[in-house]
DOBALO-725686 format. One line per 4 residues: number of its first residue (from 0); for each residue x, y, z of N, C-alpha, C. Coordinates in nm, 3 decimals, decimal comma. Layout:
N
NUM) X/Y/Z/X/Y/Z/X/Y/Z; ...
This chain:
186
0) 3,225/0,201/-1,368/3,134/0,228/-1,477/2,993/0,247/-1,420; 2,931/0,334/-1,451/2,803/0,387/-1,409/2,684/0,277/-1,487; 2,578/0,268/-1,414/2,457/0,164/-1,444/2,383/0,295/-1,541; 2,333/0,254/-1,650/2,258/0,335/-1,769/2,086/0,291/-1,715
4) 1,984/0,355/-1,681/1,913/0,311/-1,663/1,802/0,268/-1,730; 1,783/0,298/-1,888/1,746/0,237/-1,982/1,815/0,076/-1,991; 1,738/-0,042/-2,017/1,874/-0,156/-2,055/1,775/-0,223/-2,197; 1,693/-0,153/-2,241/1,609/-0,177/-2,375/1,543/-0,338/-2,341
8) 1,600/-0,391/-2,250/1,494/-0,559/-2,265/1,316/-0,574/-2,273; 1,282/-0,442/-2,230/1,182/-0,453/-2,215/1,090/-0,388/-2,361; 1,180/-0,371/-2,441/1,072/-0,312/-2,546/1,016/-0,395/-2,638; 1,003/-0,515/-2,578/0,929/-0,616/-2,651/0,793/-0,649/-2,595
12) 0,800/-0,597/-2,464/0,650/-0,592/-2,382/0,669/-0,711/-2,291; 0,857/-0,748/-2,283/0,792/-0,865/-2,159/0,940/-0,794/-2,062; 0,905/-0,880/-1,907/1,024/-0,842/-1,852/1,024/-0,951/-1,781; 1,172/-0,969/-1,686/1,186/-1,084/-1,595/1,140/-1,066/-1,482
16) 1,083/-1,203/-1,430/1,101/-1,200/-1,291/1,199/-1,260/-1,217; 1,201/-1,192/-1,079/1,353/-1,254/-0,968/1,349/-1,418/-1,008; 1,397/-1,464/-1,077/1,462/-1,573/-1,079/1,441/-1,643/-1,211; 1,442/-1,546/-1,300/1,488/-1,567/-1,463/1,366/-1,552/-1,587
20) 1,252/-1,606/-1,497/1,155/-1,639/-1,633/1,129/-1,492/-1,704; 1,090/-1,490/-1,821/1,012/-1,387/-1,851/0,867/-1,384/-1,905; 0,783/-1,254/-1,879/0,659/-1,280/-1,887/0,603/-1,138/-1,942; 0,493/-1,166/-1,957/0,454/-1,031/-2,058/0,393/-0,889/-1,945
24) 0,475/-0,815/-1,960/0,436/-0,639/-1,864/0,315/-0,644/-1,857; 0,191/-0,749/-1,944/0,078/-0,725/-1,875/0,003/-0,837/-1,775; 0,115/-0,962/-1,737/0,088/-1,042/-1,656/0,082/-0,969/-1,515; -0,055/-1,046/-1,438/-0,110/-1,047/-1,383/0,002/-0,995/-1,198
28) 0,106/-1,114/-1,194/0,209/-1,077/-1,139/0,308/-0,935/-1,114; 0,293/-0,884/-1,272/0,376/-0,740/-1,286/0,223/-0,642/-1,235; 0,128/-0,715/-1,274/0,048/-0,568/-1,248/0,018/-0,547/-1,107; 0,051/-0,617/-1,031/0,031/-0,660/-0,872/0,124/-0,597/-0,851
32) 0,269/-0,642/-0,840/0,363/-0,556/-0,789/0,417/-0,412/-0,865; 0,383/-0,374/-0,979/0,401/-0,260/-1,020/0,235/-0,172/-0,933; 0,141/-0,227/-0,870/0,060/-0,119/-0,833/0,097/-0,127/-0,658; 0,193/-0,226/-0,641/0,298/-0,215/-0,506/0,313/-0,059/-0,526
36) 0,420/-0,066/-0,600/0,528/0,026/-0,623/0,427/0,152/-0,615; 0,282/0,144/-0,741/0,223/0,295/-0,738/0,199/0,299/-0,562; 0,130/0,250/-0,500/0,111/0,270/-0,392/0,196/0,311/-0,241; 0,319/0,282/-0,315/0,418/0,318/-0,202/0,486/0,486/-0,240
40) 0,461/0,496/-0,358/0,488/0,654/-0,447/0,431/0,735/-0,405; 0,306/0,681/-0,363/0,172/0,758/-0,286/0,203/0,800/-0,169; 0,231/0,703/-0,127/0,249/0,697/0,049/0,341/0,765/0,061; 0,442/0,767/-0,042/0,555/0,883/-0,018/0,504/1,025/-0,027
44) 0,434/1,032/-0,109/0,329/1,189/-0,132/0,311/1,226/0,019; 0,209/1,098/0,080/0,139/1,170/0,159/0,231/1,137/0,327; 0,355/1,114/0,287/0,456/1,091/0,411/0,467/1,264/0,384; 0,509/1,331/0,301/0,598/1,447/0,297/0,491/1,541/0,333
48) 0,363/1,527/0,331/0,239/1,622/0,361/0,217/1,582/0,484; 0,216/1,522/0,584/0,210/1,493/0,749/0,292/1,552/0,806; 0,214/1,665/0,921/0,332/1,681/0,996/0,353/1,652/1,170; 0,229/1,518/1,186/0,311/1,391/1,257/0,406/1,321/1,240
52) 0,505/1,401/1,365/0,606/1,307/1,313/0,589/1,143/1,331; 0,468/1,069/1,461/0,489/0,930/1,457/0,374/0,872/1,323; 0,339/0,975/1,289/0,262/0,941/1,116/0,349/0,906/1,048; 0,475/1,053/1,022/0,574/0,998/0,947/0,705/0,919/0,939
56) 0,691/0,861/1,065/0,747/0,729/1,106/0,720/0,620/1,050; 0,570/0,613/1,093/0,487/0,458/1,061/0,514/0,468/0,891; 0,467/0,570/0,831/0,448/0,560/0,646/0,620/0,534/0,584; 0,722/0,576/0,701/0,834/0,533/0,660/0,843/0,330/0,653
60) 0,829/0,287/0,729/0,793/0,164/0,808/0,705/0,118/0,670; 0,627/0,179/0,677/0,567/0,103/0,530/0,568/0,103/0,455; 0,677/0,209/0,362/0,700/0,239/0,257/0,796/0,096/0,213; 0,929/0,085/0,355/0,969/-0,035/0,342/0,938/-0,158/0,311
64) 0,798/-0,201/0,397/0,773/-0,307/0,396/0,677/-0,307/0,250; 0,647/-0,227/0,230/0,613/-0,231/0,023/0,700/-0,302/-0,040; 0,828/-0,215/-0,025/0,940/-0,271/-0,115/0,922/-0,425/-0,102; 0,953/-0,495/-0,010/0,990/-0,598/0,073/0,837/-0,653/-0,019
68) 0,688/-0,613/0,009/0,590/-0,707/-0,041/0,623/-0,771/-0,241; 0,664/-0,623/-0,285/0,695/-0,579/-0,439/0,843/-0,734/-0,458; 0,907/-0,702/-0,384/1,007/-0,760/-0,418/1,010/-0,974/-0,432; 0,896/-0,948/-0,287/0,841/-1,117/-0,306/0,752/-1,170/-0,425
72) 0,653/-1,000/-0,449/0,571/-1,080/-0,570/0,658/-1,081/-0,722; 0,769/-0,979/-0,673/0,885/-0,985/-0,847/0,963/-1,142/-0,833; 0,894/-1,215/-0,770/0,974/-1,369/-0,761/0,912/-1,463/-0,865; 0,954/-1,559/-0,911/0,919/-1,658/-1,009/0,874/-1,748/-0,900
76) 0,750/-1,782/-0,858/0,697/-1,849/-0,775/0,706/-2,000/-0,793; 0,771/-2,066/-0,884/0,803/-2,216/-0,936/0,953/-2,223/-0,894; 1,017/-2,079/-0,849/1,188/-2,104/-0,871/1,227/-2,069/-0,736; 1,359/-2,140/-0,663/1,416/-2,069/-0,562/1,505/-1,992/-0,607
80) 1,530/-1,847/-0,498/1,595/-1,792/-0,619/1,730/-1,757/-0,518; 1,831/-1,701/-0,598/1,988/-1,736/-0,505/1,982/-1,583/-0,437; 1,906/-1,483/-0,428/1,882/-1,357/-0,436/1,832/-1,383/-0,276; 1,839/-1,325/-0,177/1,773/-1,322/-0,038/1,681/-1,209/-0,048
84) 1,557/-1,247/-0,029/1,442/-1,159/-0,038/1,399/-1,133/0,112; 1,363/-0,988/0,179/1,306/-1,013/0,295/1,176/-1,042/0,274; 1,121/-1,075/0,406/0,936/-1,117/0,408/0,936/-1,033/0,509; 0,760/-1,042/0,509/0,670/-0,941/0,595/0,661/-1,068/0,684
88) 0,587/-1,044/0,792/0,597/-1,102/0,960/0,469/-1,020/0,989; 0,372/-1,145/1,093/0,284/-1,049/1,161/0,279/-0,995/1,247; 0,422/-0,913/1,304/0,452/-0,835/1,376/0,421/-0,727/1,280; 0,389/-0,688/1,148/0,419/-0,570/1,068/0,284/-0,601/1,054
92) 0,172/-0,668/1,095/0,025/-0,625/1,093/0,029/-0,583/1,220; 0,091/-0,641/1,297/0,034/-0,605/1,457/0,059/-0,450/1,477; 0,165/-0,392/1,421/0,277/-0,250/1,472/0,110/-0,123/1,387; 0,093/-0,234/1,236/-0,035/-0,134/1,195/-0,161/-0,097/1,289
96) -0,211/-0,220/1,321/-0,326/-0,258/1,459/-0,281/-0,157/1,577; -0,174/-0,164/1,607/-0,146/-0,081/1,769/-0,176/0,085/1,689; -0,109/0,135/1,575/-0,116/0,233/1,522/-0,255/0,259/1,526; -0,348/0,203/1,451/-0,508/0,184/1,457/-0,584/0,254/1,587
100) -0,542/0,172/1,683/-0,588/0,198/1,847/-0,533/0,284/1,892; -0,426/0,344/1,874/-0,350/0,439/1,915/-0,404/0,592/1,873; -0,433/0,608/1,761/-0,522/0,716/1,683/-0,664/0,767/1,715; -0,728/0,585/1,723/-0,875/0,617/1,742/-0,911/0,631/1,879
104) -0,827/0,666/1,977/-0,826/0,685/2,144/-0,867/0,841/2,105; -0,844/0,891/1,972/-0,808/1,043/1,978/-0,892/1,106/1,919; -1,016/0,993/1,849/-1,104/1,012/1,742/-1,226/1,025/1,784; -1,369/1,088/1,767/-1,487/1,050/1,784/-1,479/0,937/1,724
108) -1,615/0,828/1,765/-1,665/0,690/1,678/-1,725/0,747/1,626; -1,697/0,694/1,485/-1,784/0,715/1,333/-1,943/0,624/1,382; -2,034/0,778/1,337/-2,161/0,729/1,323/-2,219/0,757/1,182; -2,151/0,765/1,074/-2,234/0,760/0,962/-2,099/0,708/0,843
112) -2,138/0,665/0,735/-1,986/0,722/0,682/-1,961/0,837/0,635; -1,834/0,855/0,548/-1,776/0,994/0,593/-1,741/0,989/0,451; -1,694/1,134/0,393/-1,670/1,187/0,249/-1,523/1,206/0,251; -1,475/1,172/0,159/-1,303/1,219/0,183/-1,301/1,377/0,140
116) -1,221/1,447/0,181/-1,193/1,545/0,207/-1,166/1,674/0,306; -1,150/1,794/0,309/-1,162/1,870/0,414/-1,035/1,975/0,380; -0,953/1,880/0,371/-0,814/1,932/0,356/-0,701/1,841/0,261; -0,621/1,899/0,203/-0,550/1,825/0,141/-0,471/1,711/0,168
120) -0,380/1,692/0,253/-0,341/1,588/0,315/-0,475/1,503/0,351; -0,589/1,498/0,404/-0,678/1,416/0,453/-0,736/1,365/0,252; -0,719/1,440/0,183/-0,785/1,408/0,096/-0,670/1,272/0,022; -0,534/1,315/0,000/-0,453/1,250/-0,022/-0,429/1,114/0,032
124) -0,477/1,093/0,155/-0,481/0,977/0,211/-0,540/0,908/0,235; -0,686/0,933/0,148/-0,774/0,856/0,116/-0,762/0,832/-0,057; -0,701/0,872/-0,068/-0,648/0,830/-0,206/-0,577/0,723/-0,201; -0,472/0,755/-0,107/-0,335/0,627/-0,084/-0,469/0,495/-0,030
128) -0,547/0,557/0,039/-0,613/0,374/0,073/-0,712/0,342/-0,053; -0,732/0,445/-0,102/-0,834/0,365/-0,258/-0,743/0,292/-0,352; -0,589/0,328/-0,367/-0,477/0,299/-0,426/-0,476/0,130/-0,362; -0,468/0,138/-0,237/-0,412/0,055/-0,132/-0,486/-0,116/-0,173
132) -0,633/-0,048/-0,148/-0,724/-0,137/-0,194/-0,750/-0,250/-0,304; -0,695/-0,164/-0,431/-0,705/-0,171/-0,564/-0,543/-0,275/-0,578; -0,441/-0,247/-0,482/-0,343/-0,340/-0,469/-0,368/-0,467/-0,439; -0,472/-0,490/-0,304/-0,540/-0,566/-0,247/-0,622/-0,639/-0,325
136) -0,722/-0,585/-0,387/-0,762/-0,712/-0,543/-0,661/-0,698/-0,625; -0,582/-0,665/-0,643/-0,513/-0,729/-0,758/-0,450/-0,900/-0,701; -0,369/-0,873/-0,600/-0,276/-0,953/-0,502/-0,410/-1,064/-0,461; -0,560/-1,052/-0,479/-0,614/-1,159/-0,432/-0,612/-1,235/-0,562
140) -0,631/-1,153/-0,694/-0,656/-1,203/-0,780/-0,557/-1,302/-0,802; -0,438/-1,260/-0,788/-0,322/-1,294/-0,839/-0,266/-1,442/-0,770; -0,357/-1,447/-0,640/-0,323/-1,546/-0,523/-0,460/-1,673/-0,563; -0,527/-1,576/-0,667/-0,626/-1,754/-0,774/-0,571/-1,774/-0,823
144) -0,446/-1,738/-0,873/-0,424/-1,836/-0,970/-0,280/-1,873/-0,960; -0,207/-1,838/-0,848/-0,075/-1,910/-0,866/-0,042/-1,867/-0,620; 0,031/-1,904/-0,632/0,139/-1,856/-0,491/0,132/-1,754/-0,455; 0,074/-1,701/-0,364/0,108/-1,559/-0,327/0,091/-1,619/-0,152
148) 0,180/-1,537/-0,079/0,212/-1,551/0,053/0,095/-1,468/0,127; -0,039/-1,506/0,183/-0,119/-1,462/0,250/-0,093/-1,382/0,356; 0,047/-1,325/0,412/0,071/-1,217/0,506/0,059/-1,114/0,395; 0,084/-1,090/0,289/0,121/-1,002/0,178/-0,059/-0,932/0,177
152) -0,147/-1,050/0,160/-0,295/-0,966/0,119/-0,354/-0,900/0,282; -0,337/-1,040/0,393/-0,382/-0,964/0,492/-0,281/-0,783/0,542; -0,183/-0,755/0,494/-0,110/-0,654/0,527/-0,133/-0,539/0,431; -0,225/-0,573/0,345/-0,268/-0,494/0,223/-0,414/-0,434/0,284
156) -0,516/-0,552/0,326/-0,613/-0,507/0,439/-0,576/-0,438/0,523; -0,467/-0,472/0,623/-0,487/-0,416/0,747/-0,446/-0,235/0,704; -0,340/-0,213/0,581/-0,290/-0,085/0,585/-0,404/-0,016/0,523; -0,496/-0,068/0,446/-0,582/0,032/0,400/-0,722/0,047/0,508
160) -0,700/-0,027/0,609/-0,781/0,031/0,725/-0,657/0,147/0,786; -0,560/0,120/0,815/-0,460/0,215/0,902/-0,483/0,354/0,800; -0,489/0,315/0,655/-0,464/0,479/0,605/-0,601/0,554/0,602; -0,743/0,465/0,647/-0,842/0,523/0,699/-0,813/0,650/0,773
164) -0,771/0,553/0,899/-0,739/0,648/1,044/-0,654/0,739/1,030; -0,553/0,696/0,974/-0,446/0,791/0,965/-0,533/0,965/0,869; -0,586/0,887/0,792/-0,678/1,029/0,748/-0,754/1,113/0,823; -0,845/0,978/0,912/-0,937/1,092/0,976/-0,843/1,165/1,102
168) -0,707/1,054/1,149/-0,631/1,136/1,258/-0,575/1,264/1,243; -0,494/1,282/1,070/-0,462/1,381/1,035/-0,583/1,491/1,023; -0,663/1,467/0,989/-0,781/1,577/1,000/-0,819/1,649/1,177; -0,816/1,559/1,225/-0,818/1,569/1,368/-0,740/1,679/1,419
172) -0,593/1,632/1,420/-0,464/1,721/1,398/-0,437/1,848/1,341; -0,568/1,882/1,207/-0,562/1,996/1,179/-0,673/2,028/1,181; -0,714/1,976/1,243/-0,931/2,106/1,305/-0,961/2,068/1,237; -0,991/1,969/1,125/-1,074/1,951/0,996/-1,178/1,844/1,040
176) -1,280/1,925/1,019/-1,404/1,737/1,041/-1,426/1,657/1,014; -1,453/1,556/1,033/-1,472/1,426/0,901/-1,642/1,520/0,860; -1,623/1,486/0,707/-1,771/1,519/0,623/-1,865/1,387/0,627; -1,966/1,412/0,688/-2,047/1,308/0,722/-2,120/1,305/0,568
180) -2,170/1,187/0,547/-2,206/1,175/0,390/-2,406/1,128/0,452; -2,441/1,229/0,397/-2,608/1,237/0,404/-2,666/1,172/0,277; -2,709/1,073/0,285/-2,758/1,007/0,135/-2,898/1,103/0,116; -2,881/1,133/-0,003/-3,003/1,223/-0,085/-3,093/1,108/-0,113
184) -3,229/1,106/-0,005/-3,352/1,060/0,019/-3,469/1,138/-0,110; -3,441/1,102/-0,236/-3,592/1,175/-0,327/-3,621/1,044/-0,390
């Protein structure tokens, strides 16, 4: 028998989390890991627009370890749950960090800041880190007021520095400059 992917529980405005409770679609918890999810949708965007392939390696690598963040914060943080969840490891900040150094060997050093754009992919992936960010306060917010596993926020930092680089690398990659941003002095 085939899974229907409607299952109507939710049209009351609440849904469960991994390990039974239910809570309202606009708790604080769902909005953390549902802007997981937007952010890994993204990253899928801007996986299919790279055409590094060890770019589109790494955004594979992290698309995973999304799931994997999404799936710890869909946990009832009061409950153990019989469900085996993987975790993130700071080997999966470190693999971002080497990525980091690995790029900017290839980069001028930024002397001013810089405008997103140039090209589409570079523009897109400064999107995925404004996305990235906006995950990042949510997940701090979310870590005032109840459990949240602190590899989860620092790996939220470290990727929205990586999707920096990864922007200005992809620009690099295709002749595009970083746009130096001149503040209008009147």
């Amino acid at each position: 028998m085939a899974f229907r992917i409607y299952t109507k529980t939710g049209d009351q405005g609440k849904t469960s989390l991994i390990g039974g409770i239910k809570v309202s679609k606009a708790d604080l918890r769902i909005e953390s890991y549902g802007t997981v999810d937007e952010l890994n949708s993204y990253i899928g965007l801007c996986k299919d627009l790279l055409q590094d392939d060890a770019g589109i390696r790494i955004l594979q690598e992290i698309q995973d370890r999304l799931f994997t963040m999404g799936s710890a914060l869909a946990c009832d943080p009061d409950k153990i749950t019989k469900v085996s969840i993987p975790d993130l490891h700071e080997s999966d900040v470190k693999l971002l960090e080497k990525e980091i150094d690995r790029m900017e060997l290839k980069l001028e050093p930024l002397k001013t800041f810089i405008l997103p754009g140039g090209h589409p992919t570079v523009s897109h992936l400064h999107i995925a880190r404004t996305i990235c960010r906006r995950t990042e306060r949510c997940c701090v917010r979310l870590a005032g007021e109840t459990k949240v596993d602190p590899i989860i926020i620092k790996y939220l930092n470290r990727l929205s520095d990586y999707l920096f680089v990864l922007a200005r690398y992809s620009g690099h990659l295709l002749k595009v400059a970083d746009i130096p941003w001149k503040p209008r002095n009147s």
